[in-house]
N, C-alpha and C positions, 0 to 999 in steps of 0.2 A: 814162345818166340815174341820178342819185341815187334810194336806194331812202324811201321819206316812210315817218317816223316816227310819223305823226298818228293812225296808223289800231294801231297797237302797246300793248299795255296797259304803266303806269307798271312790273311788274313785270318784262317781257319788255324793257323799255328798260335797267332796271337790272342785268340776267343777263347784256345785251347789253356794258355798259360795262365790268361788271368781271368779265367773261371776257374782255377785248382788254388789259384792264387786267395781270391776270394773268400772260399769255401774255406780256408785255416783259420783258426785261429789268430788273434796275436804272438806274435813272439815273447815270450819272460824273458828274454836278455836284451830285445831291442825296445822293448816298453820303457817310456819317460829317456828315450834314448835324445832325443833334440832338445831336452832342457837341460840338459848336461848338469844334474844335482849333484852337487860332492857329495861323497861317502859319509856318514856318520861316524 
């Protein structure tokens, strides 16, 4: 059973997202995504 978010204060949801956030990897399809290189 999923664990409910309801009862978690807005800060402890926040600490929650971006420490899983964190903890990934970079993206391969959003990598060199702001220097907008054309295609080869």
């Amino acid at each position: 059973m999923a664990q409910s978010n309801r009862r978690n204060t807005n800060s402890e949801q926040v600490q929650r997202v971006a420490g899983n956030a964190l903890k990934r990897k970079p993206s391969v399809d959003f990598n060199g995504y702001w220097q907008r290189r054309e295609a080869a």
